[in-house]
N, C-alpha and C positions, 0 to 999 in steps of 0.2 A: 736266834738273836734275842737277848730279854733288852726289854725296854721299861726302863725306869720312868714313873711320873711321879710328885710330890705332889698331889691335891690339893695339900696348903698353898702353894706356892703358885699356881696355873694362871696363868691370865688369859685374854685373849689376847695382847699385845704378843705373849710367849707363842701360843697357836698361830696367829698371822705370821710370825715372824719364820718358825718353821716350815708353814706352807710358801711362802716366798721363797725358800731356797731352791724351788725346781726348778725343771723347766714346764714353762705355763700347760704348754700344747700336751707333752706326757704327762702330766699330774692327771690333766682333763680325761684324754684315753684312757687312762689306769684308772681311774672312778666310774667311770661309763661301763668300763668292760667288769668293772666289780659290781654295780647296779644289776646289769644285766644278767648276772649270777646270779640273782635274789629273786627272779620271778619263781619259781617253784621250792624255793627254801623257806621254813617255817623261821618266824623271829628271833627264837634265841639262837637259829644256827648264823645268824647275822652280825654276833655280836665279834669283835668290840668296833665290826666298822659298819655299826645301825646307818641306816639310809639317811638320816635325817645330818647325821656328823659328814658320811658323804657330799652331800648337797650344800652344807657349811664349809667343808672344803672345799667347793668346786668355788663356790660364792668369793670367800678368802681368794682365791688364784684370780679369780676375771678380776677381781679390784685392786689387787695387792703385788698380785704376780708379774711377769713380764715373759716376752716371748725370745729372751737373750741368757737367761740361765742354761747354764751347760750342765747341770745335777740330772740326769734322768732319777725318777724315783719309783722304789723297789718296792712290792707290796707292803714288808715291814715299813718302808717309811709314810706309805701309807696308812697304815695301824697307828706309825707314834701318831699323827696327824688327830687322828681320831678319838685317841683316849687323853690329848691335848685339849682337847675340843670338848669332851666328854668331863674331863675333871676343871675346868675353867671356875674357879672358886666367884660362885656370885658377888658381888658388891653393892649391896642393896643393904640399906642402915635398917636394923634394927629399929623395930615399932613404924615403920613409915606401912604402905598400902602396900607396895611392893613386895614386901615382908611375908605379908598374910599367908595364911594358907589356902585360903581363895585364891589368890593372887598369883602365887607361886604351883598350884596346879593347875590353874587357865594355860599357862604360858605353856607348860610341858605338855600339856593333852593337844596343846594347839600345834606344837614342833612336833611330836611323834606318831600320834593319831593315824595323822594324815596318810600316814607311809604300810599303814598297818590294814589299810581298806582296801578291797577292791574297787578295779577304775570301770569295774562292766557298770556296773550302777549308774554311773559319771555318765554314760557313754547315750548306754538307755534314756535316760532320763530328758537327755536334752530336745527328741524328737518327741517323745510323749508330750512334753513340759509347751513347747512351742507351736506343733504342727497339731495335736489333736484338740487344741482348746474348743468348747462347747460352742463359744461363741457368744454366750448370754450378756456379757455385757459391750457393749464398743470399747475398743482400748483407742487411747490416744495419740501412740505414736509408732508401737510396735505391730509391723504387719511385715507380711513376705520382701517387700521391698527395702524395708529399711534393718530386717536381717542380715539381706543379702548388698547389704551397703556395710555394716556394720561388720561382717563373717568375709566377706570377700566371694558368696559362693553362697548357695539356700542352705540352711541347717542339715539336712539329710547328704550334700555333698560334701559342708565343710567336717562332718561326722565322719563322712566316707575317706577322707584326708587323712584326717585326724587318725584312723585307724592304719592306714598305708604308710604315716610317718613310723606309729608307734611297732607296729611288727618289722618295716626296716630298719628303726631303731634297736631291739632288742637282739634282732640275728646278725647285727656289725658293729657291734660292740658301739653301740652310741650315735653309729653314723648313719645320715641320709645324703645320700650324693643325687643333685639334680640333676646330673649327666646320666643315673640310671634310666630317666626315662626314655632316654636315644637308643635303649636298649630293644631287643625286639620282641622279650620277652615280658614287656610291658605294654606293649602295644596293646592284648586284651583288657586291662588297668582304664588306658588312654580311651579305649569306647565307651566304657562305663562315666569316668569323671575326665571330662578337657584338660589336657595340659596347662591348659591358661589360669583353669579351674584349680588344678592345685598351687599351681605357681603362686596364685592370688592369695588363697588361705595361706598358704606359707609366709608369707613378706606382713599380710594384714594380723596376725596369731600368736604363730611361732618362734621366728626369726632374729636376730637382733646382735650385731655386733658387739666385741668388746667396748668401745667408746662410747656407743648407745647401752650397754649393760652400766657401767659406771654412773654414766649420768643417772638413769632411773634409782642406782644405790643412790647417788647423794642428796635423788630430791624427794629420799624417805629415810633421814639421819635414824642412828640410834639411841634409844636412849641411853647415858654415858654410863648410867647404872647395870647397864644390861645389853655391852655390845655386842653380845652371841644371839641376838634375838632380833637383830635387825629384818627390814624388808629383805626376800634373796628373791631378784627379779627372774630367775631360772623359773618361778612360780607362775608368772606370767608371759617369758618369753623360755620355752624351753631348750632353744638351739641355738648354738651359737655359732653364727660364720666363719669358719676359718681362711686360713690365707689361700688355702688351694681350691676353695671355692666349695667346699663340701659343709655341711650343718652337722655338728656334735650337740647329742643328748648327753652333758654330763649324767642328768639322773631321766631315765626316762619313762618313772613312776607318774612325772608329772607331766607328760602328754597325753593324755586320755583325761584328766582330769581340766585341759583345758577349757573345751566346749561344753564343762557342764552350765549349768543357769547360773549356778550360784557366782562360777568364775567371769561369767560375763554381764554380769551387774555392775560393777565398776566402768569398766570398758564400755557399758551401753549407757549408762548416765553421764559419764566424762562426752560424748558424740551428741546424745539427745536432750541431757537435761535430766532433772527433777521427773519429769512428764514418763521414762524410761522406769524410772523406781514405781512410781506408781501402777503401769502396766506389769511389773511384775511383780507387784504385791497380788494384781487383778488375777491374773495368768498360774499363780501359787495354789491362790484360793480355791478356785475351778479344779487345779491341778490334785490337789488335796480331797477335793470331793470324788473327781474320777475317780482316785484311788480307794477309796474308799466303794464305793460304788458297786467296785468287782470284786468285794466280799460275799461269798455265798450266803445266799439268804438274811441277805441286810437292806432294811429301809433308812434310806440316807434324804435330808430336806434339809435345804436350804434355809440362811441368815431369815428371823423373821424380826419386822418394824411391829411395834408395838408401843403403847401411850402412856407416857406418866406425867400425871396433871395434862399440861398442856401440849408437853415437848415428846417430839418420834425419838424411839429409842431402839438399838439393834440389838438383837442379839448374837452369839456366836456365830461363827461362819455355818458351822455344819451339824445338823443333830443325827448321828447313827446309831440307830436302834441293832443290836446284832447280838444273839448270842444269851437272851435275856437280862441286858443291861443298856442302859442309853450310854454315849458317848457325847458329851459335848466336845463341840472339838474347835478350837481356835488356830487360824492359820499366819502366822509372820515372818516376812518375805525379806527382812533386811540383814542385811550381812556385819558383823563384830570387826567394828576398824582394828586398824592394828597395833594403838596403842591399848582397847581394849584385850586382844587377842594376849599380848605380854603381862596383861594385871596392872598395869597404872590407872592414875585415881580416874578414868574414865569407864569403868570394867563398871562397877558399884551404879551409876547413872544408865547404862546402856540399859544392864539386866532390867533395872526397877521398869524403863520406856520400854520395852519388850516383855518381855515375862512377865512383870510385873504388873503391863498394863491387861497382860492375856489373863491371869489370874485375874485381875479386877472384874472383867467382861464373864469370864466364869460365873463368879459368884453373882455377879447384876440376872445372870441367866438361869440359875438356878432358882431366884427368889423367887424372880417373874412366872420361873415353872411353878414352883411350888402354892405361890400367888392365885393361878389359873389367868396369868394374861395371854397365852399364848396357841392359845386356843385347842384345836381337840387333836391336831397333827402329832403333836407329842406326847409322847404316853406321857403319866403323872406315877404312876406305878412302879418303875424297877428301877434295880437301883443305879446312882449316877458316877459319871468318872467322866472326869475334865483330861484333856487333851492339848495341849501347845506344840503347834509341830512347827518346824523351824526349818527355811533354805538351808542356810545354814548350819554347820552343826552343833550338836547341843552337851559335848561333853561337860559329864560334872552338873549339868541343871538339875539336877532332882537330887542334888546331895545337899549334908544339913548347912553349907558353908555357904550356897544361894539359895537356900528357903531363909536364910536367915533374914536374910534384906528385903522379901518380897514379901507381899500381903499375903494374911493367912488364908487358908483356903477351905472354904464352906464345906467341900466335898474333895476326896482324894482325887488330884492332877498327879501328870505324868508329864514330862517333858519331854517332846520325841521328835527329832531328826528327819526328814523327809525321807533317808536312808535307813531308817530306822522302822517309820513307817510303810515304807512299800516293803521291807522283811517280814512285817508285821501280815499284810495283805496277801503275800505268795502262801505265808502259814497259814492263812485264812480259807485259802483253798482246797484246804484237805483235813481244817480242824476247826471248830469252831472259838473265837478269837476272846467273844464274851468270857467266859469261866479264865482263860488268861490271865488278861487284864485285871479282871478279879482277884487272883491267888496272885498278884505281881502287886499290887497295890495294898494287899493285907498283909503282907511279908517287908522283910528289911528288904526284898530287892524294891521297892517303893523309891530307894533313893540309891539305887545304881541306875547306870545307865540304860534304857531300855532295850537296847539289843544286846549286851552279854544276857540282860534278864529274859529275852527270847533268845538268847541261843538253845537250852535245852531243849527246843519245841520246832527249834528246824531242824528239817532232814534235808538230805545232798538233792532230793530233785525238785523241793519247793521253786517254783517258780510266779512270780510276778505277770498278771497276764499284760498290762500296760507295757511292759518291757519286753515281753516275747512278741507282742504286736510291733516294736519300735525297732528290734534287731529284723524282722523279715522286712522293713523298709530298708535298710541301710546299704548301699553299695560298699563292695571291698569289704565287707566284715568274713 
């Protein structure tokens, strides 16, 4: 069958209108079951129905669709769907912010990125992140008990869920039916994590009707300029309840990705407050140093207070010495809303309070070194390289379209991704990292992303010791 699209011509009015014509419940099945294809297919074999236009179609059907169309639809019509989806002619005027080229690759790195990662990292990260903290400083508000007010379950269970969704996810094409567990061959499952136990994370995480799906669309509108780029609550509730009581993963890329920190930053400041952002800025920082830490043969020292004129002054979170080069390295723990994530005029303010503010602290850290305020803990001697590692991910920060905006910088920084960085650390264990970052920072990759610029330097069995400590805690993995 050829399918014709006019790229001129695509709206997303034209896209919704076509995904409307099914029926809701088989649009949903037929994306799931095509999702589910894609765990061991490399990206271009993905194309023209990329994960991300899937998940845009599934978003389109819970809002748009109904569960009274009699169209069942044929994988071609799921293709036109897609490269409907895919040629959607922007509507963003000329010379506005939206325009940019900043602008316009925030948005796209932030829609596709995501689909292009692995979720083990997501997975790992959240028992490291939460359950090994050092302890050094008191947190506020986050502790065992009000995780497991928060998660419905301790982190290590609702991880253990989370993992039992997303492999019955993938082998039934999208589906988790709660009645499995009546089963007897889950009964060994039920010793490990209570039934009550998953049930709980399920309803508190997961879960979420169509009428509760709509709502959370309307009370994150889209920009009118940009309405392929809306919030798709699939992001934060990945299943949807159907009528016969079973839960669909239209895309079930994005269950594993639930419990990580980063996606439960919203979700734990919306419950606790400002107090919640704060322990996880606290909780990063430490998290960032651990990691760091379990680089061979590296001396890592903590943020040092030091005086100018009268007033205490900090310095960066972390100094690692590795490899014969120091590292300063600056930790920020807050997450890019989502009008930033699209490139509107708020993208430009975020960077400069982030990055912008991490470069600043940089370079106050380097004078101070250079100065001798900092006493004898840090060499004076080899050479330096700035560090901003970010919850968060950090596509596009080290290219020349956001140095443009930020302060310049004393000594070569790198902008790097907490995923970025613990790839960084696994290489570290079998190579040393120094010389790296050196030849990464003296070269055009300075302003690519840091993990294609570490891809040549990983091998298939590098591993992360932080996250092979966190998968031997997890039940059900």
């Amino acid at each position: 069958m050829e399918i014709r699209v006019d790229p001129e011509r695509t709206t997303y009015a034209m896209f919704k209108n076509e995904v409307r014509r099914f029926n809701q419940q088989a649009l949903l099945e037929l994306i799931a079951t095509k999702c589910s294809a894609f765990q061991d297919e490399e990206v271009m074999r993905w194309s023209p129905t990329f994960p991300w236009a899937l998940a845009a179609t599934a978003q389109a059907s819970l809002i748009y669709g109904n569960a009274h169309r009699s169209t069942v639809p044929r994988e071609a019509d799921l293709v036109q769907c897609c490269l409907l989806y895919t040629n959607i002619t922007p509507l963003e005027s000329v010379g506005s912010l939206l325009a940019t080229p900043l602008s316009m690759l925030t948005r796209i790195a932030f829609e596709q990125f995501p689909y292009q990662e692995s979720g083990s990292e997501e997975v790992a990260r959240a028992d490291a992140f939460f359950n090994a903290y050092s302890g050094r400083k008191s947190l506020e508000i986050i502790s065992e008990e009000t995780l497991q007010e928060l998660l419905g379950a301790s982190v290590t269970e609702a991880v253990g869920v989370g993992l039992l969704l997303h492999g019955g996810a993938y082998y039934n094409r999208g589906y988790f039916d709660p009645g499995w567990l009546d089963q007897a061959n889950f009964a060994d499952v039920l010793e490990v994590v209570p039934r009550h136990t998953i049930e709980n994370v399920i309803r508190a995480h997961y879960l979420i009707d169509i009428p509760g799906f709509r709502a959370k669309a309307a009370n994150a509108p889209a920009n009118p300029l940009l309405p392929q780029y809306t919030f798709n609550p699939l992001t934060e509730r990945p299943f949807i309840q159907m009528p016969d009581g079973r839960a669909l993963a239209p895309v079930p890329h994005l269950i594993t990705r639930k419990l990580s920190p980063i996606e439960l930053y919203y979700a734990g400041i919306k419950r606790f407050g400002e107090a919640f952002a704060r322990d996880m800025g606290e909780l990063f920082e430490d998290y960032v140093g651990r990691q760091f830490g379990a680089l061979q043969h590296a001396s890592v020292h903590p943020e040092i207070e030091y005086r100018v004129k009268k007033s205490a002054v900090k310095t960066v979170d972390w100094f690692v010495t590795v490899g014969g080069c120091l590292l300063l390295v600056e930790a920020k723990a807050s997450r890019f809303t989502l009008g930033s994530r699209i490139g509107d005029e708020s993208l430009e303010a975020q960077l400069q309070k982030t990055i912008g503010k991490a470069y600043t602290q940089i370079n106050r850290t380097y004078q101070a070194l250079l100065d001798g305020q900092l006493g004898d803990s840090v060499p004076r001697d080899l050479p330096v390289i700035g560090i901003v590692t970010t919850l968060d991910s950090a596509y596009g920060m080290n290219g020349t379209f956001v140095r443009k905006i930020l302060p310049d910088a004393n000594i070569p920084v790198l902008v790097a991704s907490v995923r970025e960085v613990e790839m960084l650390v696994a290489i570290g264990q079998r190579e040393d990292i120094g010389p790296i970052l050196e030849r990464i920072v003296s070269s055009e990759q300075e302003t690519w992303h840091l993990g294609p610029a570490l891809s040549e330097h990983y091998q298939q069995g590098d591993k992360n010791p932080l996250h092979e400590a966190a998968w031997a805690r997890y039940p059900l993995r």
